[in-house]
DSSP file (Angstrom, degrees, kcal/mol; ACC not computed):
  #  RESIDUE AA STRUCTURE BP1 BP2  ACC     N-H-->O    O-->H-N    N-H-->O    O-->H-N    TCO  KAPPA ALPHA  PHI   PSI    X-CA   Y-CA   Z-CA
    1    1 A X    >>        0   0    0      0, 0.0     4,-1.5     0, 0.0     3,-1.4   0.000 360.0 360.0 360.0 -32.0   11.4  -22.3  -16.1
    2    2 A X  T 34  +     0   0    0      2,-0.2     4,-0.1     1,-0.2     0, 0.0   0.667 360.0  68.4 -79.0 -19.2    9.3  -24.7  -14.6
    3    3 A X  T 34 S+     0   0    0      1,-0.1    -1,-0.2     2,-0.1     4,-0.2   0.722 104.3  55.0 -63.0 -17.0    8.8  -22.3  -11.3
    4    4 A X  T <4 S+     0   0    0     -3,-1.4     3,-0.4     1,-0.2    -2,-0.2   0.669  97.4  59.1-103.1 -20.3    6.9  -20.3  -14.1
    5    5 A X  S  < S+     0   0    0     -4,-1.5    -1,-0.2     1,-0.2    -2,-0.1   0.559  84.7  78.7 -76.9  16.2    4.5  -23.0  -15.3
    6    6 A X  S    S+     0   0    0     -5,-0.1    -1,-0.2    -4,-0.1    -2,-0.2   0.807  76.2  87.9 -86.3 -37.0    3.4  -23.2  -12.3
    7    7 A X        -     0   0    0     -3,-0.4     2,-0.3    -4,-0.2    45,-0.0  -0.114  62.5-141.8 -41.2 147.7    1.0  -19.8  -12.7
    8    8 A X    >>  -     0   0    0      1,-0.0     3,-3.7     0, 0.0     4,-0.7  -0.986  34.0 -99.7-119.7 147.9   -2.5  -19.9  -14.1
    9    9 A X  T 34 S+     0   0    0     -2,-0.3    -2,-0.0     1,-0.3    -1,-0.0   0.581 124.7  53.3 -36.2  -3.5   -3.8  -16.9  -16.4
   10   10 A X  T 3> S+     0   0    0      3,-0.1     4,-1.0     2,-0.1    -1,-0.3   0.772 100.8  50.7-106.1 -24.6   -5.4  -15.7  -13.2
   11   11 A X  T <4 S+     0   0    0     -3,-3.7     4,-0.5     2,-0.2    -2,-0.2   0.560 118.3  41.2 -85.5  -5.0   -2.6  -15.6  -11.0
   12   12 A X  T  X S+     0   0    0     -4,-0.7     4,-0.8     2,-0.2     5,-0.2   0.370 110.3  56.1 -92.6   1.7   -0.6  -13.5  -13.8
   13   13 A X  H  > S+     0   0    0     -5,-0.5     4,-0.7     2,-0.2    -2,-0.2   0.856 114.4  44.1 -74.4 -35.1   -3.7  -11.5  -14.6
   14   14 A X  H  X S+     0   0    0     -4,-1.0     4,-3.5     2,-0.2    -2,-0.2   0.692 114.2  45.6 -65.2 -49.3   -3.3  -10.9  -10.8
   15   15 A X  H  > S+     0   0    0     -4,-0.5     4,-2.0     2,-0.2    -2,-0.2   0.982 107.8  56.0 -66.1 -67.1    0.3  -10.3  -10.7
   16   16 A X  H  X S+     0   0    0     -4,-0.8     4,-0.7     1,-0.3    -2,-0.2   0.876 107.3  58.2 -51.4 -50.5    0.2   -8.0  -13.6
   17   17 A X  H >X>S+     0   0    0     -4,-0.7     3,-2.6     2,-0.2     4,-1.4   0.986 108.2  37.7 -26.0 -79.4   -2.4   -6.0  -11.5
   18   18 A X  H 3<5S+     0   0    0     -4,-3.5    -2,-0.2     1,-0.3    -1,-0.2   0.712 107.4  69.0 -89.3  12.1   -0.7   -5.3   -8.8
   19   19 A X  H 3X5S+     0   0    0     -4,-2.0     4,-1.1     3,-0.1    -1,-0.3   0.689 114.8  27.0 -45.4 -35.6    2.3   -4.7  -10.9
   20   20 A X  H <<5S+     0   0    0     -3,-2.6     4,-0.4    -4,-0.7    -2,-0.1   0.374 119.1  57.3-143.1   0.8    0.7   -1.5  -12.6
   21   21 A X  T  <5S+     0   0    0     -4,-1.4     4,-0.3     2,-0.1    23,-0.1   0.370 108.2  50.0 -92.0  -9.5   -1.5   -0.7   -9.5
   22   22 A X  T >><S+     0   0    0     -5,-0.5     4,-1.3     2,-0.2     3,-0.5   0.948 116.0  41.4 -84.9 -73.7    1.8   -0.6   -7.8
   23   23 A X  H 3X S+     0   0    0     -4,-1.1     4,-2.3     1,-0.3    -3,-0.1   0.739 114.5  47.8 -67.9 -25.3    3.3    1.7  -10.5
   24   24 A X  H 3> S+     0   0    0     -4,-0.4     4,-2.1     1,-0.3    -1,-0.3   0.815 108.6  54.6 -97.0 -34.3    0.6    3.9  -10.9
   25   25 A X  H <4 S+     0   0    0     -3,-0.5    -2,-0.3    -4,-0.3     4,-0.3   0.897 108.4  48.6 -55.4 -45.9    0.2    4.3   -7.4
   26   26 A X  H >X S+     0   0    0     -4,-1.3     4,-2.2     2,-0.2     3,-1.1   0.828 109.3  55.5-114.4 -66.7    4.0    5.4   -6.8
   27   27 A X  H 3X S+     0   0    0     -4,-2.3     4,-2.8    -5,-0.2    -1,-0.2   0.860 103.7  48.0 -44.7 -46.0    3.7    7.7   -9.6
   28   28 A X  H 3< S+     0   0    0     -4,-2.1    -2,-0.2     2,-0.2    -1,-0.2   0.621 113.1  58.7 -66.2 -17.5    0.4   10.0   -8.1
   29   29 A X  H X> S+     0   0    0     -3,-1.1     3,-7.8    -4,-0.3     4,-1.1   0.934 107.8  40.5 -77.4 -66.6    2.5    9.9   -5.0
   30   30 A X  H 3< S+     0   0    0     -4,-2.2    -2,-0.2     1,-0.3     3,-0.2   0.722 112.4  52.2 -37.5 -41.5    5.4   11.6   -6.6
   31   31 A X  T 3< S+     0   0    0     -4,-2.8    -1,-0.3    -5,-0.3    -3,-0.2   0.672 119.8  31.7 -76.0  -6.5    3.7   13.9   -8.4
   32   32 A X  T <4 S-     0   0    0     -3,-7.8     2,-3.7    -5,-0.1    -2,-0.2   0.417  74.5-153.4-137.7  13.7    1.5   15.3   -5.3
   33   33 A X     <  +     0   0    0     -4,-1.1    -3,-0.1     1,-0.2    -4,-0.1   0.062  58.7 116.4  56.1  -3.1    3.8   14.9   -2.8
   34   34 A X  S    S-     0   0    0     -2,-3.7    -1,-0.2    -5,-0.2    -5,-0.1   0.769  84.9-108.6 -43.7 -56.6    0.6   14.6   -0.2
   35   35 A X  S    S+     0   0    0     -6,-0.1    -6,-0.1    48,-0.0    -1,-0.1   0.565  74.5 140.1 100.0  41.7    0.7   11.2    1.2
   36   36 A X        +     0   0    0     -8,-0.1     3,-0.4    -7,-0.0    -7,-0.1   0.750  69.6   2.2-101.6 -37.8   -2.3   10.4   -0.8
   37   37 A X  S  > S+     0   0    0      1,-0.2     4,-1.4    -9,-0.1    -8,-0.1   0.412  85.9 103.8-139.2  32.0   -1.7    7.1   -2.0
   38   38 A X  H  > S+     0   0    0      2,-0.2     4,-1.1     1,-0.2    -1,-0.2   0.289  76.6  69.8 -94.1  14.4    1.3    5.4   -1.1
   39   39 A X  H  > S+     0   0    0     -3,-0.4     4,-2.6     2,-0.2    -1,-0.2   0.651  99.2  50.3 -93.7 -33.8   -0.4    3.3    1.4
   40   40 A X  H  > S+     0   0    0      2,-0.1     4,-4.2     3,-0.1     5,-0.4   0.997 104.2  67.2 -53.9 -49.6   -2.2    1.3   -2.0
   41   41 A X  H  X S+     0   0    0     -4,-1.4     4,-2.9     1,-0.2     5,-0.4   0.887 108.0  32.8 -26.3 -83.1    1.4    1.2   -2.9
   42   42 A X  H  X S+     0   0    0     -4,-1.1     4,-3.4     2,-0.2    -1,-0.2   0.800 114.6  49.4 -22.6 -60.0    2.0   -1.1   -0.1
   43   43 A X  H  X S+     0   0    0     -4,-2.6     4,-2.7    -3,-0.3     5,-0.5   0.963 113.5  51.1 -67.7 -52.2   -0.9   -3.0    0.3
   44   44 A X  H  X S+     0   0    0     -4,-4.2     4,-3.2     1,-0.2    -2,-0.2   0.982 118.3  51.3 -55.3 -42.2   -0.6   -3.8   -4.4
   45   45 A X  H  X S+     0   0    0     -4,-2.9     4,-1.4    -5,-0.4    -1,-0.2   0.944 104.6  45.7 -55.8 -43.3    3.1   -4.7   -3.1
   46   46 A X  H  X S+     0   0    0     -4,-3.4     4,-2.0    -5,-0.4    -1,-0.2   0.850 118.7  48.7 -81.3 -25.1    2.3   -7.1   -0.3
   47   47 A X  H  X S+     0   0    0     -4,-2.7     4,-5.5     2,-0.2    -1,-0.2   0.783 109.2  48.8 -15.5 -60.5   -0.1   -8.7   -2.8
   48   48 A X  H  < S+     0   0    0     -4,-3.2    -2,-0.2    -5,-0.5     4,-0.2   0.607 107.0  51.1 -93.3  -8.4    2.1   -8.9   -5.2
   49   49 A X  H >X S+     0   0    0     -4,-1.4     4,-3.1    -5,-0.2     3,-2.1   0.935 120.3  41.7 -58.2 -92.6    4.8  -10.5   -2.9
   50   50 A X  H >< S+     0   0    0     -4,-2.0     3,-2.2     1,-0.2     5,-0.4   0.762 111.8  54.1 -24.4 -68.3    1.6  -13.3   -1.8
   51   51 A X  T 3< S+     0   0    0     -4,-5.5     3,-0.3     1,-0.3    -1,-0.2   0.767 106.8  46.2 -76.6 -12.7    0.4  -13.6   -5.3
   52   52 A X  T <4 S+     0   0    0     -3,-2.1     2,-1.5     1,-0.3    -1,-0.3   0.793 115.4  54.9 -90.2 -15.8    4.4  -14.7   -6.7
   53   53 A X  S << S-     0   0    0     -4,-3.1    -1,-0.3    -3,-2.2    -4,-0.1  -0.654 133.3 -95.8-106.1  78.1    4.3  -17.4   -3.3
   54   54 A X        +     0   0    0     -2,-1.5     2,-0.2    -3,-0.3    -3,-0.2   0.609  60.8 175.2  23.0  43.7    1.1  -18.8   -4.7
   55   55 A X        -     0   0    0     -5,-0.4     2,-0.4    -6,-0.2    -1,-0.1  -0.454  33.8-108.7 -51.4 128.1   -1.0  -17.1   -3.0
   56   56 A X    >>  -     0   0    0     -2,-0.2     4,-0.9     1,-0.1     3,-0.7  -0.901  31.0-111.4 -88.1 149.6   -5.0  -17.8   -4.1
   57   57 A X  H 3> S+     0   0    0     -2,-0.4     4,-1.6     1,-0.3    -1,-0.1   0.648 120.4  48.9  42.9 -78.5   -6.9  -14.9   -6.1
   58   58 A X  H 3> S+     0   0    0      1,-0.2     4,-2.0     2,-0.2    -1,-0.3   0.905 109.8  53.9 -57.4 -60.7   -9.4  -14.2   -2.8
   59   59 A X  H X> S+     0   0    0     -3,-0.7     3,-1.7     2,-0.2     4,-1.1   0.934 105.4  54.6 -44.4 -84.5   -6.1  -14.1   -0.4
   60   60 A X  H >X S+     0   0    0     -4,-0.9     3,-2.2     1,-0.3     4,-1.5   0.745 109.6  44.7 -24.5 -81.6   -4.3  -11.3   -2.7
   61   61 A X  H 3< S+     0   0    0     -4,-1.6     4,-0.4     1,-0.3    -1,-0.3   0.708 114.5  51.0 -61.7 -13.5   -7.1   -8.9   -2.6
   62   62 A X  H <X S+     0   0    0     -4,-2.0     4,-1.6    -3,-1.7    -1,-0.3   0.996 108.2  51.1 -54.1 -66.6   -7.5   -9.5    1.4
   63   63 A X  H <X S+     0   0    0     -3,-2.2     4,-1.3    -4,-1.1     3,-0.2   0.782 110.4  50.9 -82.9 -52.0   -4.0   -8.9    1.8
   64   64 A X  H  < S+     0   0    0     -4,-1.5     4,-0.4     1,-0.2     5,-0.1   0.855 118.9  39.6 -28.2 -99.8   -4.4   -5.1   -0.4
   65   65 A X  H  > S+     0   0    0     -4,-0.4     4,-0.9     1,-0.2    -2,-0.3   0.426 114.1  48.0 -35.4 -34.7   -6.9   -4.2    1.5
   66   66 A X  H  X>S+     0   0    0     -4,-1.6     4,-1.9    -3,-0.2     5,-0.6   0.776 124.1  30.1 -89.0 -57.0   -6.0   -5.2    4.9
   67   67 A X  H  <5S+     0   0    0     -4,-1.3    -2,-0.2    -5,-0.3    -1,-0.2   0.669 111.5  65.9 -78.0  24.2   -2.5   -3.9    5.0
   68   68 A X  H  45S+     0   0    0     -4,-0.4     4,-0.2   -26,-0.1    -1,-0.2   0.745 109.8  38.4 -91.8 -60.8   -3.6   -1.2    2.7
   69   69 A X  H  X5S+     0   0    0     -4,-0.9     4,-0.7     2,-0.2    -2,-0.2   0.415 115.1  58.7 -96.7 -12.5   -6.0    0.1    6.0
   70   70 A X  H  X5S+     0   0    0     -4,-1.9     4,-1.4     2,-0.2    -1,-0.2   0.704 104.0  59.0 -84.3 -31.7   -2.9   -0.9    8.6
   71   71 A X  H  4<S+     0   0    0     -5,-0.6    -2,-0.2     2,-0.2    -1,-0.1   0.737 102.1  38.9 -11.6 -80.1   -1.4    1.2    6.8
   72   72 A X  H >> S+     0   0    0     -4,-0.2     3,-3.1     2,-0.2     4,-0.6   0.925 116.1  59.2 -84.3 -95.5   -3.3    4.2    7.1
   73   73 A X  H 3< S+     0   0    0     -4,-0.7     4,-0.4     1,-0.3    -2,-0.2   0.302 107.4  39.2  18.8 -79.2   -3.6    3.4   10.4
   74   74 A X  T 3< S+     0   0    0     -4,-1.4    -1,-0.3     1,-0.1    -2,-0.2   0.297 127.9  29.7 -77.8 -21.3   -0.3    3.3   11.3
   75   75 A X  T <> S+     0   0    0     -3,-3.1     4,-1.1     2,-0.1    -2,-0.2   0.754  94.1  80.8-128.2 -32.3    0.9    6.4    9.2
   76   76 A X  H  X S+     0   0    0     -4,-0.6     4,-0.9     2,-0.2    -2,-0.1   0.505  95.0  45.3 -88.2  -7.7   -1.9    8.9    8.9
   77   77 A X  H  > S+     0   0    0     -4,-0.4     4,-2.5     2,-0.1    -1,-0.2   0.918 120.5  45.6 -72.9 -52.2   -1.6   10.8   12.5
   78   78 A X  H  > S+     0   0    0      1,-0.2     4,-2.0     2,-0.2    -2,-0.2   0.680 114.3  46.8 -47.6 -36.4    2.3   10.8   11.7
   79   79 A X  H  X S+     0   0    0     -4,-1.1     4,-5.0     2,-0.2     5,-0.3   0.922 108.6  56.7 -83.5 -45.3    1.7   12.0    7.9
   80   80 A X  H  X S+     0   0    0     -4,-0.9     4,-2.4     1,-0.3     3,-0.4   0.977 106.1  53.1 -62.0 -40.7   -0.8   14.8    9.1
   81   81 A X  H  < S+     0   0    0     -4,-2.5    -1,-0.3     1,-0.2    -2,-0.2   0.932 111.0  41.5 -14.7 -90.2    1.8   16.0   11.2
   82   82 A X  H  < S+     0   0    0     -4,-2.0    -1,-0.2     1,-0.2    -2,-0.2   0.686 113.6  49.2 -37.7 -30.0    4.1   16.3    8.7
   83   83 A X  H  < S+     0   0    0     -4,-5.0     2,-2.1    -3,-0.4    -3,-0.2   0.988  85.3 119.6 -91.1 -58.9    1.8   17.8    5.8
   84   84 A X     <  -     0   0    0     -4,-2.4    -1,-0.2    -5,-0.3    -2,-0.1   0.041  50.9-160.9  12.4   0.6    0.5   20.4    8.3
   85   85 A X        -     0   0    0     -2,-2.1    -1,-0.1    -3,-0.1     2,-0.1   0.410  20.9-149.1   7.9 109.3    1.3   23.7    7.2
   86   86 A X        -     0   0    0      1,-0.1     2,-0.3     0, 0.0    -1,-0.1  -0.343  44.5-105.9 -91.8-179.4    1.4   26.6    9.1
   87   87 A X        -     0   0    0     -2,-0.1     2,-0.4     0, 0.0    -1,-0.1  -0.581  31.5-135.8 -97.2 161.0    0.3   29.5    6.5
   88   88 A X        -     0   0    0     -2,-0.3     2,-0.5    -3,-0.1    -3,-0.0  -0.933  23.8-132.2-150.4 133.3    3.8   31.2    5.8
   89   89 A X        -     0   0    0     -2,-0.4     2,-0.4     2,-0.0     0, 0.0  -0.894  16.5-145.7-117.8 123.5    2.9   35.6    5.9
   90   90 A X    >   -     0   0    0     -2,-0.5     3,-3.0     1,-0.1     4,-0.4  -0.900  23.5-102.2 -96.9 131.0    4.2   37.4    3.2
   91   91 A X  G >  S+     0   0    0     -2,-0.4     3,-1.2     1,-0.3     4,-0.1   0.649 119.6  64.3  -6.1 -46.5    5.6   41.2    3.5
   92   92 A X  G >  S+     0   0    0      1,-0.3     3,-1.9     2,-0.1    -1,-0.3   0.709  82.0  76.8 -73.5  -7.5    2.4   42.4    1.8
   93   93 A X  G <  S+     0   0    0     -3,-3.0    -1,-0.3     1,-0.3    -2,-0.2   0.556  79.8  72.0 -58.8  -1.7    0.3   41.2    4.9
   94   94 A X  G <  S+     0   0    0     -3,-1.2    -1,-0.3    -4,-0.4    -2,-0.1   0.532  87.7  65.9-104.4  -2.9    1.6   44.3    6.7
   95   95 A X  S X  S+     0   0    0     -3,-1.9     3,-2.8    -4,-0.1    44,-0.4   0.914  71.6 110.7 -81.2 -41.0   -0.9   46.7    4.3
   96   96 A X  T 3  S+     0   0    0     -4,-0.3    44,-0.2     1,-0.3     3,-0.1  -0.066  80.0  18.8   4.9  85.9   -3.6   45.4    5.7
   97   97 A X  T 3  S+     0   0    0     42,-2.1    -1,-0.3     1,-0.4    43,-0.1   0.160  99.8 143.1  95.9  -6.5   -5.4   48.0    8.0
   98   98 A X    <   -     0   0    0     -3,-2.8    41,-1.8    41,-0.2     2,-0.6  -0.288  56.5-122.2 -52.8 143.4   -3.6   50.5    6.1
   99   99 A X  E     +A  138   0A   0     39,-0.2    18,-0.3    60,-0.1    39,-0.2  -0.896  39.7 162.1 -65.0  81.0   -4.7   53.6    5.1
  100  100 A X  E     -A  137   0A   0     37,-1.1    37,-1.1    -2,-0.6     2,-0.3  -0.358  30.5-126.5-112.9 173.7   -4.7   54.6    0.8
  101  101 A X  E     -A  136   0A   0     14,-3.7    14,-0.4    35,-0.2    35,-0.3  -0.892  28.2-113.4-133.9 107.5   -6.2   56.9   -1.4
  102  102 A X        +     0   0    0     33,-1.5    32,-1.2    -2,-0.3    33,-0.2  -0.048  32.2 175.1 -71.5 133.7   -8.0   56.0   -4.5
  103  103 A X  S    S+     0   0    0     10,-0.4     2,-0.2     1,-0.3    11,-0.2   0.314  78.0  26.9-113.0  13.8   -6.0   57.1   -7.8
  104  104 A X  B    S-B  113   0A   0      9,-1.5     9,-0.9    28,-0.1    -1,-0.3  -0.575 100.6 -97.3-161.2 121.1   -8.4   55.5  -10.1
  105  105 A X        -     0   0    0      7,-0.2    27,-0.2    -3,-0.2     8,-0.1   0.336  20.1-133.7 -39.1 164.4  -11.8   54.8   -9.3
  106  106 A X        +     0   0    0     25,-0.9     6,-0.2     6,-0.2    -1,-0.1  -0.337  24.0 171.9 -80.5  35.2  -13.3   52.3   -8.3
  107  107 A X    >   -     0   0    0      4,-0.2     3,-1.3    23,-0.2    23,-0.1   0.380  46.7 -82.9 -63.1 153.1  -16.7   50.8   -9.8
  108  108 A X  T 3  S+     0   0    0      1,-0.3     2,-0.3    19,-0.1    -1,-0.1  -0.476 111.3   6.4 -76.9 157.8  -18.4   47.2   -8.7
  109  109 A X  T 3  S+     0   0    0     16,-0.2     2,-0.3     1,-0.1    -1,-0.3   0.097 111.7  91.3  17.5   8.9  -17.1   44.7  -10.3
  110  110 A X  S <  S-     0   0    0     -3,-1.3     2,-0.4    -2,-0.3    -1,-0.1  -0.775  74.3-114.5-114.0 159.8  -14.6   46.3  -11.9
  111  111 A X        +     0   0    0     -2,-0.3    13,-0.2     1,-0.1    -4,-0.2  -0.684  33.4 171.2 -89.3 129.7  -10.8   46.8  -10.5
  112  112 A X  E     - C   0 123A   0     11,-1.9    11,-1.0    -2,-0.4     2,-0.3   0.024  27.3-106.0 -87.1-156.9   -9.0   50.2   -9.5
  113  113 A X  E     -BC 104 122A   0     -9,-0.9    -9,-1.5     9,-0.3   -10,-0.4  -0.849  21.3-172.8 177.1 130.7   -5.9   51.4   -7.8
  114  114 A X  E     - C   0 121A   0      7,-2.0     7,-6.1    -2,-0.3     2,-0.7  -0.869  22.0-128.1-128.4 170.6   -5.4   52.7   -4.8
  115  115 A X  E     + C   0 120A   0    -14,-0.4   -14,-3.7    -2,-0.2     2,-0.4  -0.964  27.5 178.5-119.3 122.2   -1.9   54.3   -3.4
  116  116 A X  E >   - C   0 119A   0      3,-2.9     3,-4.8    -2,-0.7   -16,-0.1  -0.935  67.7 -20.5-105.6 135.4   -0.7   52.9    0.0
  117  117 A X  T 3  S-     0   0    0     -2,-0.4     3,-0.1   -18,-0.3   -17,-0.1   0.811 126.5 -48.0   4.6  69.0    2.4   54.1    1.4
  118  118 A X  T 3  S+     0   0    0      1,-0.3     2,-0.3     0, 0.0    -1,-0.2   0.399 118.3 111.9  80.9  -1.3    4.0   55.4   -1.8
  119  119 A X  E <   -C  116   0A   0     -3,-4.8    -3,-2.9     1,-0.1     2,-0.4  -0.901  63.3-132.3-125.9 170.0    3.0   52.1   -3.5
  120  120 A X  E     +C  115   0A   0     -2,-0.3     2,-0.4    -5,-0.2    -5,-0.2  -0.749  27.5 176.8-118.0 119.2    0.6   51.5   -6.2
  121  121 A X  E     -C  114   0A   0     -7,-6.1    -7,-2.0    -2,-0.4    25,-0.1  -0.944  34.2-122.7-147.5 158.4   -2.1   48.5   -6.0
  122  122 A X  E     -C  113   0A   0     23,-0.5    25,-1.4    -2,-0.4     2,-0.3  -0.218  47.1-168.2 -71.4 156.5   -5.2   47.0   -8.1
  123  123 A X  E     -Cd 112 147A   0    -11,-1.0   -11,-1.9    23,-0.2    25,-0.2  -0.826  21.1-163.5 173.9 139.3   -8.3   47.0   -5.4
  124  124 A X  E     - d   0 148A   0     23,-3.6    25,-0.7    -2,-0.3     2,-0.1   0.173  10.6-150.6 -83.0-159.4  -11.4   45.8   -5.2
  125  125 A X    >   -     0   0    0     23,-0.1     3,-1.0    25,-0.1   -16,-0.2  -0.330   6.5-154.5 178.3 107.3  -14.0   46.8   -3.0
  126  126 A X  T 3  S+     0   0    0     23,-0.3    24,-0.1     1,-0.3    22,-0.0   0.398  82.3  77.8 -91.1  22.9  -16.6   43.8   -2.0
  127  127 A X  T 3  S-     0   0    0      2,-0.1     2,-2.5     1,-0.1    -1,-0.3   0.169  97.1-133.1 -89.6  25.0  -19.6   46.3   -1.3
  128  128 A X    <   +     0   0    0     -3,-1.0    -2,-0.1     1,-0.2    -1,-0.1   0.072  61.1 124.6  67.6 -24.2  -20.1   46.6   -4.5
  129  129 A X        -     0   0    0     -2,-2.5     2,-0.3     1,-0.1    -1,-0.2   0.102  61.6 -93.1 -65.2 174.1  -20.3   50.4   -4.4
  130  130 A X        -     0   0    0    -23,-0.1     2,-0.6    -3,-0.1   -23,-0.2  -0.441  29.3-169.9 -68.7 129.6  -18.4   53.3   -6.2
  131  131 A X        -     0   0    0     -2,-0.3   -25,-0.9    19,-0.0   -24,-0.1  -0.920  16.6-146.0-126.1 143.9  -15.2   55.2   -4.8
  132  132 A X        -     0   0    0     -2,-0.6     2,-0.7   -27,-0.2     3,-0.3  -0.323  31.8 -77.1 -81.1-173.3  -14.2   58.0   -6.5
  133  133 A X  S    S+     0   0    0      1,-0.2   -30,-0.2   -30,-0.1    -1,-0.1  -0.687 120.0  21.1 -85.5 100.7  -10.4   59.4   -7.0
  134  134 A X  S    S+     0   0    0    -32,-1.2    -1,-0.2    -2,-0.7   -31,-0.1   0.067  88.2 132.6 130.5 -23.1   -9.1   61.1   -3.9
  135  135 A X        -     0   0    0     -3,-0.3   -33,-1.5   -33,-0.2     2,-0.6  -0.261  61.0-120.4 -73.8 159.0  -11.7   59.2   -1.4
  136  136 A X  E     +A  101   0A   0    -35,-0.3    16,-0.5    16,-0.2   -35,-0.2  -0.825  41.0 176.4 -95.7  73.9   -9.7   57.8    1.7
  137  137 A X  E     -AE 100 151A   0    -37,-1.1   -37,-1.1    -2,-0.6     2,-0.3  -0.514  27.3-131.7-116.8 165.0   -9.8   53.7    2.4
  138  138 A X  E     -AE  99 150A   0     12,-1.4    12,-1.2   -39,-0.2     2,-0.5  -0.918  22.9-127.0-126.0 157.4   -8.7   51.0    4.2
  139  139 A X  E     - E   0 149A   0    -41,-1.8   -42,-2.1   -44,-0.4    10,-0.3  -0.575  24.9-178.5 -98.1 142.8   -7.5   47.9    2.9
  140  140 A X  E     -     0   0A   0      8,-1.1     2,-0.2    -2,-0.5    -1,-0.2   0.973  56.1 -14.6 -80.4 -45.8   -9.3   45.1    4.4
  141  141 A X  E     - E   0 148A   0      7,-1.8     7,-1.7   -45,-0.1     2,-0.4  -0.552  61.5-103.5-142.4-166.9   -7.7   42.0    2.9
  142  142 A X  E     - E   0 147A   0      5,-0.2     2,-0.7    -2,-0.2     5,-0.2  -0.829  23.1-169.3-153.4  80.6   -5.6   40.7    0.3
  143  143 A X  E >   - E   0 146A   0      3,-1.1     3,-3.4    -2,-0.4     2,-0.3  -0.802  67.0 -66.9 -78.3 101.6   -7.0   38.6   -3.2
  144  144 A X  T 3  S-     0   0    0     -2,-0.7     0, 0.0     1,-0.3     0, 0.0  -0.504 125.2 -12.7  58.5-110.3   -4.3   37.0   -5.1
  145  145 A X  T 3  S+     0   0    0     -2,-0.3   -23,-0.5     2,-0.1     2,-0.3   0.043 120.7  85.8-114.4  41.2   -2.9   40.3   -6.0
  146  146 A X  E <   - E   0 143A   0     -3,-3.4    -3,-1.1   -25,-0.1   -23,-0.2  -0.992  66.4-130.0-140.3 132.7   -5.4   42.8   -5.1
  147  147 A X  E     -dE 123 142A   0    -25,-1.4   -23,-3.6    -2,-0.3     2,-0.5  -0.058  21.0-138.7 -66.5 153.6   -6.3   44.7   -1.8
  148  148 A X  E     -dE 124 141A   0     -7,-1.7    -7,-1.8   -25,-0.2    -8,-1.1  -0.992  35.3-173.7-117.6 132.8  -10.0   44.5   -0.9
  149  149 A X  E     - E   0 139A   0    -25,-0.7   -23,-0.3    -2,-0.5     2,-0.2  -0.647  16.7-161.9-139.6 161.8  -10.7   48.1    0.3
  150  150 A X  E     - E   0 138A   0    -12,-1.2   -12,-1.4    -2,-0.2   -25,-0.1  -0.690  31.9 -87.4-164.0 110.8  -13.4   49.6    1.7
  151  151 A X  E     - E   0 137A   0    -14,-0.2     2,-1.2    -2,-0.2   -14,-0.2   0.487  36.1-128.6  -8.2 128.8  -14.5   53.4    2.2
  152  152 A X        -     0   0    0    -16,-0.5   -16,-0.2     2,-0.0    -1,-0.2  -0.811  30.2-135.6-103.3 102.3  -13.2   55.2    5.3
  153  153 A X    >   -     0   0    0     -2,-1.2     3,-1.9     1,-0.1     0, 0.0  -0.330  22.8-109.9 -74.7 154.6  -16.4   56.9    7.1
  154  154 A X  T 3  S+     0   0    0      1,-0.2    -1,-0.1    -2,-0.1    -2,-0.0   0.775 114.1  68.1 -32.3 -45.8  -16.5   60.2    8.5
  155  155 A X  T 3  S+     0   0    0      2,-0.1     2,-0.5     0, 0.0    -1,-0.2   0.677  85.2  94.3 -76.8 -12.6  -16.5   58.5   12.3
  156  156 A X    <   -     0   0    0     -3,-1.9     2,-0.8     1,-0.0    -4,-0.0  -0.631  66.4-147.4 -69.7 124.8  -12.8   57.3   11.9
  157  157 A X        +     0   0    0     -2,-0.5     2,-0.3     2,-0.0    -2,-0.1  -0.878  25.3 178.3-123.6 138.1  -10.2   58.9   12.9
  158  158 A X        -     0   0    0     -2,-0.8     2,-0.4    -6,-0.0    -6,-0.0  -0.736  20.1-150.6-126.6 130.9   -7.1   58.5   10.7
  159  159 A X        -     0   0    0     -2,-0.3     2,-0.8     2,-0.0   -60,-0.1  -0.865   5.2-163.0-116.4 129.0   -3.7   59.6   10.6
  160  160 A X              0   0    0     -2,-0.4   -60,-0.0     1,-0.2    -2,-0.0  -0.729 360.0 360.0-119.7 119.1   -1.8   59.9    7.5
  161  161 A X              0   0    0     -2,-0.8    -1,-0.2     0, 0.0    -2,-0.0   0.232 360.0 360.0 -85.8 360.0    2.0   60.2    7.8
């Protein structure tokens, strides 16, 4: 008990800090799984290590901050690696360039359906224009779960299996 009078309200005001900067840090990692902020983790630990061996006040928040940025250093070519993401192509990428036929019009700003090889899909169409029912498009691209289409001109020549 007498190793704990030894503290002054600022060195557990201090402790208590990186106690909950420590926790809170640890938590935002877990929840976002990025590799955003588990290098404060460190640095409020190696703080909080100094500030329980008497450490002074000025020292602590050195000691965050520098092995906080050694840290990152040290980890963040290695992390980006890892977080890197190739983009992962799903089956529907394969409509794309495809040929359909609109089976419910199409008006600007508003959503439609076109029919691509037997299947049935919402589409846009980001020239804003009309297509009627029966006109001949290709889908350009893919929004969340609607083809972005666009009118198939006279100069194309298309073959529909």
């Amino acid at each position: 008990m007498l190793f704990l009078k030894q503290f002054s309200w600022v060195d557990w005001t201090l402790i208590a800090a990186w106690v909950i900067i420590f926790v809170i840090t640890i938590i935002v990692e877990l929840e976002t799984m990025n590799l955003v902020s588990i290098w404060f983790s460190i640095g409020a630990l190696a703080a909080l290590i100094c500030g329980i061996l008497f450490a002074k006040p000025y020292l602590q928040i050195i000691i965050f901050f520098v092995t906080a940025v050694i840290a990152i250093v040290l980890t963040r070519p290695l992390t980006k690696k890892i977080t890197n993401r190739a983009i992962i192509r799903t089956n529907v990428d394969r409509y794309i360039g495809k040929i359909g036929v609109v089976t419910k019009e199409i008006n600007p700003f508003e959503i439609g359906e076109v029919k691509v090889e037997n299947t049935y899909w919402r589409a846009i169409n980001k020239d804003n224009e009309s297509i009627k029912v029966g006109v001949f498009v290709i889908v350009d691209g893919i929004e969340g779960i609607k083809f972005i289409v666009s009118k198939v001109d006279n100069n194309t020549e298309i073959e529909i299996i």
